[in-house]
N, C-alpha and C positions, 0 to 999 in steps of 0.2 A: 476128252478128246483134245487134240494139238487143236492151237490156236491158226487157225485162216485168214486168207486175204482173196479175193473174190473180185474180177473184172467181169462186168457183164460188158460189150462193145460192139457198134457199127459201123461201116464207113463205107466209101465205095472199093468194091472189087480189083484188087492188082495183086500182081504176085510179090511174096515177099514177109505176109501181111504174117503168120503163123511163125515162120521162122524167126523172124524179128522177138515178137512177144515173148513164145519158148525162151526164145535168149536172154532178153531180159528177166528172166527169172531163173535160169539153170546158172547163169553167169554171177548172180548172186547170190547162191546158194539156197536159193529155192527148192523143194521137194514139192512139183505138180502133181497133182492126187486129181483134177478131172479138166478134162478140157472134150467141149463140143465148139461145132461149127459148122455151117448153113449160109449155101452162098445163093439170093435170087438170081436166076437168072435173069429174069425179066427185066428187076429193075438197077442189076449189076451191083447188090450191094450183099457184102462181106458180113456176119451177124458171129460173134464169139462168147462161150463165156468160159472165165476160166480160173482155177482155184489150185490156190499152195500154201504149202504149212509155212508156217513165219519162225518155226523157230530157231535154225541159224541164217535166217535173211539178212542179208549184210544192209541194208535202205531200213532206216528208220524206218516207221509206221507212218510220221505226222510227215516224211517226204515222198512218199512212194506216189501217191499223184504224180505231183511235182515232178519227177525223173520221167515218170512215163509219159505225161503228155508232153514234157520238152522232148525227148526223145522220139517218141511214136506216132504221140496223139495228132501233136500238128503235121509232122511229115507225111502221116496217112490221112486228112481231117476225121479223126476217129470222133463220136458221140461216145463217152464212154462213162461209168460207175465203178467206183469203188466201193467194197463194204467188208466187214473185218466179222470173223465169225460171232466174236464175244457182243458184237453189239447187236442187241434183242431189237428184230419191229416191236413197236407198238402201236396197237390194232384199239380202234376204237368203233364201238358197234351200234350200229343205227337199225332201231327197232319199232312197230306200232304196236298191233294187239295178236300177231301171229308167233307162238312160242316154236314151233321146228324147227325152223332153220337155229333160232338163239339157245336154242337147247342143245343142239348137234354143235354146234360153234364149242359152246361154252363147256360140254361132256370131252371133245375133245384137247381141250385146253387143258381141264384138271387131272386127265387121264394122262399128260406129259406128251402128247403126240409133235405136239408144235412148239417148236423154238421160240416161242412169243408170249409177250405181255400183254396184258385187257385190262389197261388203267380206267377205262368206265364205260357205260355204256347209255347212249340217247337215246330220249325216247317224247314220240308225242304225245304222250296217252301213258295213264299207273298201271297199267294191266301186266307189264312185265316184269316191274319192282320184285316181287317177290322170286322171281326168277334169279332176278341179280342176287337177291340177299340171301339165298341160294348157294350162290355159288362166291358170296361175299367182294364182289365186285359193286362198286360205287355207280350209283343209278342218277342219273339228272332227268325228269320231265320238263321237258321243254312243248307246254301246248303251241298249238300253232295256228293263225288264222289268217287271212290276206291281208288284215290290218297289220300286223305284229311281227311278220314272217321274218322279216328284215333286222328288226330289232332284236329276236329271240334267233338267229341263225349268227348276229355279233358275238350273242353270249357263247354259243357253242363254239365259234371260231377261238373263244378266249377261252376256253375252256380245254379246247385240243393242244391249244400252245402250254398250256400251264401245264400238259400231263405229257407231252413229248409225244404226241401221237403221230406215227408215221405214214398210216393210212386208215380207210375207215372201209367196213365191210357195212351193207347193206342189207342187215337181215330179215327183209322185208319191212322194208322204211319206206309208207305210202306218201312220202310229199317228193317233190320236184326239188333237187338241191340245184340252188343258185350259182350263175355261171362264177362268183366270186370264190365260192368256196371250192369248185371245181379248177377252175387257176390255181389257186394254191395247192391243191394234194391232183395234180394231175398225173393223169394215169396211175392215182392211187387211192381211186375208192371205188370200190369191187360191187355191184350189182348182181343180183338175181332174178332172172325173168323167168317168168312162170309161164312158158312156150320157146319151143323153140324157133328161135329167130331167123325170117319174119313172118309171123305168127298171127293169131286170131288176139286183135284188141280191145280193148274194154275192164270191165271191172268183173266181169264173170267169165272167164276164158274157156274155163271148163264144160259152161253152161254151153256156149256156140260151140267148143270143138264135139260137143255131146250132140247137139241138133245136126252137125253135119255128117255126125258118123265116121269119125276118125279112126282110123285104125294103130296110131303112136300118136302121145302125146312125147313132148318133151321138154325141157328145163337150158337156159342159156346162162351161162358165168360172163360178165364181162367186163372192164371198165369205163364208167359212165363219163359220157361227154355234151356239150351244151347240145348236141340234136338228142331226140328222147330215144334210146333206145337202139341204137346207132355206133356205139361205138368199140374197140377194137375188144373181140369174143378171145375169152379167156379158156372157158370151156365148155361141153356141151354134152347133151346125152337125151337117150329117147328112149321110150318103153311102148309095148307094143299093146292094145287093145280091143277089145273084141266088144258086139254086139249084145251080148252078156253082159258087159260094166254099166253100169249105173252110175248118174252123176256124182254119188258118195263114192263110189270104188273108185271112179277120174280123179276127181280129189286127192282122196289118201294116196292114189299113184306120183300123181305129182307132186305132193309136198315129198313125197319119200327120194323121190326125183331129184327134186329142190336143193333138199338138204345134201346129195352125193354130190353132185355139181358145183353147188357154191364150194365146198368142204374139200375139192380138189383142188380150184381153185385159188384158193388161200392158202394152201400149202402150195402151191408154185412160185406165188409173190412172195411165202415168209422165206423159202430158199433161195430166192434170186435166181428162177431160171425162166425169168419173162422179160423178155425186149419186145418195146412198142416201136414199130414203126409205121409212119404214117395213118390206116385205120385196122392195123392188123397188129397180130402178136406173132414173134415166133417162142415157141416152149421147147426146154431144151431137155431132154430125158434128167 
């Protein structure tokens, strides 16, 4: 496929905002292949993304920023991203002793679905090793204790730099990442919550949504932020149950749940069609 170049953008609402951009890429011989756009009302702010073939783009690659936010960026105060087709995320996966979601992750991966690298994958506990070697992906346990937490969440910091990791998916990774590590890959490490949010808490969710008699359970995608559980929802889905299910049949619904959710999820961030603002996303078809 031709080689892309890709704005995802926000700013506040004025006219002008589309035509402008357009310009800036038909004027240089730009070929647009997709462009969405979503204006809040509410809170009067403009949300763009938008993609063209490069290959007789008159702007170099290593100045195309550079024109456009002297050009655009400041005169609209646009928040904006740039990203170029050929350059792959890389996706780093955080795991305990639950294999669905890393198995659905990692099937998808080798089955070519996803434009993306998995230069390795964390874990607190060996129970998933063999999964990695599996799928011949490089495994690090990293144990974890309230003594050490600090010091063994260093190593993973150096460890994501040394592999060029762009963001980390969360396939069910039972510890609390530290607000340090979340500063640095923010709005870019993808959680799975097993209810839909906001949900029945605890360590056996199934167990209370079983005792109260639910009739849907559901499954939340979203990116984690320093309140637990809180931060802007990526994606979401529910399944419907009846008086008939048993805690095992809750279970196997939800992890099946699980894995569809996170697994949509991660394909919206490897394409770049999620802008955060404030505690929300908007997703661009």
């Amino acid at each position: 496929m031709k080689r892309t170049a890709i704005i995802l953008l926000y700013c506040p609402d004025r006219p002008g905002i589309i035509s402008d951009v357009t310009n800036f890429i038909t004027v240089n011989q730009g070929n647009i292949i997709y462009l969405d756009q979503y204006v809040d009302r509410v809170e009067n702010i403009f949300f763009m993304r938008i993609e063209w073939q490069l290959e007789k783009f008159a702007i170099p690659e290593e100045k195309i920023e550079d024109y456009f936010n002297t050009l655009y960026g400041q005169k609209y105060q646009m928040h904006f991203r740039l990203y170029f087709s050929d350059q792959k995320p890389r996706m780093a996966i955080f795991v305990s002793k639950m294999s669905h979601c890393l198995y659905d992750l990692l099937a998808r991966y080798s089955a070519g679905e996803w434009d993306v690298e998995i230069p390795l994958i964390i874990s607190n506990h060996e129970d998933m090793r063999p999964v990695a070697q599996q799928f011949g992906i490089p495994y690090y346990c990293m144990p974890i204790t309230k003594d050490n937490k600090a010091k063994q969440e260093e190593v993973e910091m150096q460890l994501l730099r040394d592999n060029g990791v762009t963001f980390i998916v969360l396939a069910r990774y039972m510890q609390v990442i530290s607000e340090e590590m979340i500063a640095h890959y923010r709005h870019k490490i993808i959680n799975i919550h097993h209810s839909f949010l906001p949900a029945f808490i605890g360590a056996k969710p199934y167990h209370a949504a079983f005792e109260r008699g639910v009739k849907i359970i559901g499954a939340t995608a979203h990116y984690i932020t320093t309140e637990l559980d809180a931060g802007p929802i990526i994606e979401q889905d529910v399944v419907r149950v009846t008086h008939k299910d048993s805690i095992e049949t809750l279970v196997n619904k939800g992890k099946d749940l699980e894995k569809i959710v996170l697994s949509r999820a991660v394909q919206k961030h490897i394409e770049r069609k999620i802008l955060t603002f404030k505690n929300k996303t908007v997703i661009f078809n």
